[in-house]
C-alpha positions, 0 to 999 in steps of 0.5 A: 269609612270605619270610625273609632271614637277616642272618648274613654280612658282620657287622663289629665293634669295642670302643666305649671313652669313653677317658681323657677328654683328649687322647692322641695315640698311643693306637690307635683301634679297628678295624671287623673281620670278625664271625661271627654267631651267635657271641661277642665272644671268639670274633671277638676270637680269629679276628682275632689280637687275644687267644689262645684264652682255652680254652688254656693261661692265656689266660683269665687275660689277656682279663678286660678284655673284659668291661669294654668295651663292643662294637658289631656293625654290618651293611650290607645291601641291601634292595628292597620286595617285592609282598608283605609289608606288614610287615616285622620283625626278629627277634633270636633271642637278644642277650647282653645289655644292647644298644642296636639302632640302624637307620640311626643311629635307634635302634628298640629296648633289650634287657635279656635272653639268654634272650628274643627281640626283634622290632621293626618295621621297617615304615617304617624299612628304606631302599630299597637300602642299610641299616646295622643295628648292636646296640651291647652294653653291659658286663654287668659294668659294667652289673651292678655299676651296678644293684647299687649302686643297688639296694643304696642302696635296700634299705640293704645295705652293698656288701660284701653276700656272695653278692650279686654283679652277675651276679645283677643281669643276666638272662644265663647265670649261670655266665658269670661262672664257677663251680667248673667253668667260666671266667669269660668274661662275653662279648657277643654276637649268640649266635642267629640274626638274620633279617628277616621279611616278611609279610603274615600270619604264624603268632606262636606256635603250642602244643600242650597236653594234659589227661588227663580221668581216665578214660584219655582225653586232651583234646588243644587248640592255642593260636597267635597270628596276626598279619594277616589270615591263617585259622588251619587246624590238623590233627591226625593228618591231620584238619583243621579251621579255627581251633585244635585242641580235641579229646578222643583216646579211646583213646590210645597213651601215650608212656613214658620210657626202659626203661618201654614204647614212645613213641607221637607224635601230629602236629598242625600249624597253617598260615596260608594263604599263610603260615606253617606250623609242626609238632609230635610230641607223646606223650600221658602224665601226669606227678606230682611224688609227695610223700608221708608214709611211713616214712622222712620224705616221699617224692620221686618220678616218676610217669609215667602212673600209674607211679612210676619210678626216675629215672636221669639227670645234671645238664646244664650248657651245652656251651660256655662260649659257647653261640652255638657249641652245634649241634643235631646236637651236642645230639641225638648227646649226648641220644643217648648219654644214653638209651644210658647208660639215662637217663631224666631230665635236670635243666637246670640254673639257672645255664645257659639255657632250652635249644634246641627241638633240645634237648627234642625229641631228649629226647621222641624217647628218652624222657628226661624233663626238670627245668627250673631257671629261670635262677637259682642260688647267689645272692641277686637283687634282688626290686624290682617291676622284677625282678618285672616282667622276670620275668613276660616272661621266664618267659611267653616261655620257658612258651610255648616249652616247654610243648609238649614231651612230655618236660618232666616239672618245673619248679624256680625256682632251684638252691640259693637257699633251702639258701644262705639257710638255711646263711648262705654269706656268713657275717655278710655275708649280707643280712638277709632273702632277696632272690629269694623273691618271683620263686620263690613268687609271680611263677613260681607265678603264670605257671605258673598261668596257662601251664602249669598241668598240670606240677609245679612246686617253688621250688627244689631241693634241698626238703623240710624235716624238721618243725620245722627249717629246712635243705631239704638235710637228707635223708629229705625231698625232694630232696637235693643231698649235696655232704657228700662232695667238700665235706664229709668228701672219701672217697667212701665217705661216700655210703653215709651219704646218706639222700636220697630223691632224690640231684638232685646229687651227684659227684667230680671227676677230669681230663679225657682225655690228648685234651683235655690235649694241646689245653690244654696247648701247652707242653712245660714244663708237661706235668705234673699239677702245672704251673700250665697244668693247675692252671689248669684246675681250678676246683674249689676244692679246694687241689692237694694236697686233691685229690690226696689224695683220689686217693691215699686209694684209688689209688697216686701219679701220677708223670705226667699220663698216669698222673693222669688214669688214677688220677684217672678211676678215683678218679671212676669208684669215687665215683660206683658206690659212691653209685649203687648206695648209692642203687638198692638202698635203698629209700627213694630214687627217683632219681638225678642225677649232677653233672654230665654235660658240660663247657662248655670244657676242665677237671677237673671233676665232668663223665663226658664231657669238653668234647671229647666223650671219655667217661671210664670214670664215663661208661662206667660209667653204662650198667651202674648205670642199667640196670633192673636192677643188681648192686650188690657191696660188698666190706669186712672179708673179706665180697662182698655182693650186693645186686640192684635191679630196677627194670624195668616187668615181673617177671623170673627171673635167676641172679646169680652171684659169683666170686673170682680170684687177682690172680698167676696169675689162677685162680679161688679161689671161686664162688656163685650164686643165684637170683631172682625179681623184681617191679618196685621189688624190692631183695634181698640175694642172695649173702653170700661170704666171703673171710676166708682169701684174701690181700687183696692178690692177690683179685679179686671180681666179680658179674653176672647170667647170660648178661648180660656188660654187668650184671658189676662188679668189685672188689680186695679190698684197695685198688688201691694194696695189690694185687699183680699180674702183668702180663698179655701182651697179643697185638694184631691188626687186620683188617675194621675190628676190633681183637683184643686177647688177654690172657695173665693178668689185666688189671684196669681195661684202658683203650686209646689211639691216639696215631695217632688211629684210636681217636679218642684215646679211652680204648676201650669194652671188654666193658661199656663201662667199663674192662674186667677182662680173664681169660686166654682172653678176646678183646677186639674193638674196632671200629677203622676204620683201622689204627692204628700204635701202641696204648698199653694201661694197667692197674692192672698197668703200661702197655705200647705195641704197635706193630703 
């Protein structure tokens, strides 16, 4: 099969009806240049006709995008080939509604982001010279008609609540905005444009697995050939004509992370003369455990006949155009994931079906992976065009995935049924729920019939306590506790959530001095409190509610630099205190964080920011996902120290705890315990009291012998009430290294670099989150070059070094 890639030399233009009478000066639309794969805002930028709409309060100003329509268009020259009778072009993605148009014919109508397009083009390509155009169609426009036509249907007043016109076009939902992201619907060519030709190809090819019950695997292919080609497949170097379908006796098992070694099998299929295609796949058995006990039902993983804790977060796309999303960038961000001690990521349902780069860089760390379908926070119309749509979609996107090992669970939707049960739209919400036959009859059916093997839930959170009606009240299922930042606002409350599974649950904070100094052009607005940086915060949250939520637990920020230090540190506590809540309970099994990353430049729930710089939540993750945690809560005078130990195989440690003055750094007490632990073990091991201590000028921290990483920390009073002395600081750089001695006590020590060598990031010191550093101790960071200044922030002040 030769492949041409139609990716250069794409123009476009806004395709407006007009006034519809005669207006003499009105300029004309433009032809101009066009990146493909890419977004109409994007081009629009490049080619100076709107700012960038991540900066400042562009986004503000080019809302009227989104109400035109846009036309992309491509001269290409084409000759016939001795070979390849056929001949087809394949659109890997198109956002959204778009008519294609060949040679001023049109060949074909696309309705879906998420689902490729081909169309034949056999007896339609010129010899010589082609014009390819994809004419888009406003999706808002396009939505809001179809809204209104389904509502006469159904004889809903348009006012209906939470029934909004995205719902009414199969595209990224958060496009059209959300607590953390912009609203910038966009059009656009956002995957690969190729034309194919053929004479025989290989269409689809899958691998599926079964375990038979007695620790063997049956392992089978299904592809789809088009022409006349002989399928040929190998397994593990073995070939054979036509599919694969074979039983592996005595398999080496594929785990998640921290739960043994990931073993991969090759298959490959190949028409000759053709197509080939390649797969790693591990063999393992994956169950979604709802069970009856003690303390409601249960809600669990069970991978290979072993239940685990799932640690993880919730993933949102990374960037608000994802034509802009890189397979290296996804695989370095799974990376960073299963160093944080991941094993579980939840895609969720108002984003995409992600890249194969996406699931295959999950198997290769042994991260395993929710799916939402594409639907959240909204009703969506259930008419049997909705239904039939749906059956397309969701067949492209089983087929596509269910190769990958790491694909543990399949979810309908986010919060459909927890939105219909809590009435969101007040008495303006619709009288029934629209949507529920796409959840529990069209997936289930597909799913069924594609993949039948994996667990599947139609919605999340689920699991209603018996006799009522409210699938997020806890102690069944799954949970989503937003009863924090959207309920009672001071994260203390976690210690209150009985969820069996936490799938979402944050505090918000800013994102990094970095990421402010790319949004914020103006010196007049370099404040927390101007407009740009309120801007970028969609929260919801009103200013002074979210600075108060800051200021409960951290002093008053004067200056941006000292918001997002309080702020970060306000998110890192938030989060440490629901986790460890949740590890050592135990009737939960598992946690996932909202959310991961960002998908352009905000304040929001994110421990990674939208340029890649992990906030100090971020860094604290790989302590309180580790197999085994110190968990230390310290209120009325009383350390507590609980340990969870969640590991695959029993252990022996020595937990310690110890007590520092603040003022002079000394110790003032000290104990240690130790244990023996089975797997899923949760004891209390250390109760110190620190009755007779001043509050204001004592430290607590815990850990497990010989493991620095494991230490946690905390004030005995709130971090606003201690005192300190500020600790001296001598730097030195030599061999790539920074050397940091402390002279006195530094608590929560971050480091930047204004001169970049540091990558302007907030530096991971000893556990990889903002350090408590003692006098005598020497911080060595690596640093490729030297840096000019380093700027250094503690709970005790900031200081600059010039070095």
């Amino acid at each position: 099969m030769h492949t041409t890639a139609l990716d250069h030399g794409w123009r476009f233009r806004r395709e407006s009806s007009g006034p519809g009478y005669w207006r003499p000066h009105a300029p004309k639309d433009l032809w101009r240049p066009a990146i493909v794969p890419g977004h109409v805002h994007l081009d629009l930028a490049r080619n100076g006709v709107i700012a960038d709409p991540f900066t400042a309060q562009h986004e503000s100003g080019c809302q009227w995008v989104d109400e035109e329509d846009w036309t992309y268009r491509l001269e290409f020259e084409w000759m016939p080939r001795e070979r390849g009778s056929r001949r087809v072009l394949r659109f890997e993605g198109l956002d959204t509604v778009c008519t294609i148009v060949l040679n001023d014919e049109e060949i074909g109508r696309h309705d879906n982001m998420f689902v490729p397009l081909e169309i034949d083009v056999s007896e339609r390509l010129r010899e010589g010279s082609n014009a390819l155009e994809v004419r888009f169609a406003s999706a808002v426009r396009v939505g809001a008609e179809r809204r209104a036509a389904y509502f006469e249907r159904e004889g809903l007043p348009l006012d209906t609540a939470i029934f909004d016109e995205r719902a009414f076009v199969r595209k990224m939902q958060c496009a059209s905005g959300w607590d953390w992201g912009p609203r910038l619907v966009s059009c656009g060519i956002w995957k690969p444009v190729s034309l194919l030709e053929f004479d025989s190809r290989l269409v689809s090819f899958s691998v599926r697995q079964q375990a038979l019950g007695d620790g063997r695997f049956r392992v089978w292919t299904e592809s789809v050939v088009e022409g006349p080609g002989t399928l040929e497949t190998r397994f593990e170097g073995t070939k054979t004509r036509g599919e694969w379908d074979d039983v592996v006796a005595s398999p080496r098992l594929w785990w998640p992370n921290g739960e043994g070694d990931r073993h991969f099998y090759s298959l490959e299929a190949r028409v000759p003369g053709g197509d080939w295609v390649g797969a790693m796949v591990g063999l393992r058995t994956i169950r979604l455990v709802r069970e009856p006990d003690p303390f409601g039902e249960s809600f669990e993983i069970e991978v290979n006949g072993r239940r685990i804790w799932a640690r993880g977060a919730n993933w949102i796309p990374q960037h608000a155009f994802p034509s802009q999303e890189s397979d290296r960038q996804t695989a370095l961000l799974i990376d960073q994931c299963a160093a944080l001690n991941f094993n579980l990521l939840r895609v969720w349902g108002g984003g995409l079906y992600e890249s194969d780069a996406f699931y295959e860089a999950c198997t290769f760390n042994g991260i395993l992976v929710w799916q939402d379908f594409p639907f959240a926070c909204s009703h969506y119309p259930d008419d049997e065009g909705a239904r039939e749509a749906l059956r397309v979609e969701a067949g492209a996107s089983i087929r596509r995935l269910r190769s990958h090992t790491s694909l543990a669970i399949w979810c309908g939707n986010n919060e459909n049924q927890t939105m219909v049960e809590g009435r969101w739209g007040g008495e303006k919400s619709p009288p029934r729920d629209h949507g529920l036959a796409l959840y529990e009859e069209v997936l289930p059916e597909r799913l069924a019939e594609l993949d039948p093997d994996r667990p599947y839930i139609p919605t999340s959170p689920t699991g209603s306590p018996p006799g009522q009606n409210d699938c997020n009240a806890g102690g069944y299922g799954d949970q989503h506790y937003w009863d924090v930042w959207h309920g009672r606002g001071d994260w203390v409350h976690y210690r209150e959530s009985d969820a069996r599974f936490s799938s979402e649950f944050g505090f918000a904070s800013s994102c990094s001095l970095a990421q402010w100094r790319e949004v914020v052009p103006e010196p007049t607005q370099w404040h927390h409190e101007s407009a740009t940086v309120r801007w970028h915060d969609k929260t919801g949250k009103a200013w002074e509610t979210f600075r108060d939520l800051v200021q409960l637990h951290y002093p008053e920020a004067k200056s941006l630099e000292e918001w997002v230090y309080f702020s970060q540190l306000n998110q890192r506590d938030a989060l440490r205190c629901a986790i460890e809540h949740y590890r050592s309970h135990d009737a939960c099994k598992g946690s996932l964080i909202w959310q991961l990353n960002d998908c352009w430049p905000v304040q929001s729930w994110a421990v990674r920011d939208f340029m890649g710089i992990v906030k100090p939540a971020g860094f604290e993750l790989s302590r309180l996902y580790a197999p085994t945690i110190v968990c230390l809560r310290v209120d009325e005078g009383w350390a507590r120290v609980r340990v969870a130990h969640d590991g695959s195989a029993p252990r022996r440690m020595t937990v310690a705890a110890a007590a520092m003055d603040t003022l002079d750094g000394r110790p003032l007490a000290a104990t240690e315990a130790h244990l023996e632990l089975a797997p899923g073990t949760r004891v209390a091991a250390i109760t110190l009291d620190l009755g007779a201590l001043e509050a204001d000028r004592t430290i607590v921290c815990a850990w497990i012998e010989g493991e620095p990483e494991s230490r946690t920390f905390r004030t005995l009073a709130e971090p606003k009430e201690m005192r300190w002395t500020p600790p001296r600081y001598r730097v030195s750089w030599s061999d790539q290294e920074l050397a940091v001695e402390v002279e006195g006590l530094a608590y929560d020590l971050v480091m930047s670099d204004p001169s970049d060598a540091l990558n302007v990031r907030p530096v991971p010191l000893l556990d990889g989150c903002p350090a408590l550093c003692p006098a005598g101790e020497t911080l060595r960071i690596r640093c490729p070059r030297k840096p000019s200044l380093v700027e250094l922030r503690s709970l005790a002040g900031f200081q600059e070094i010039s070095l």
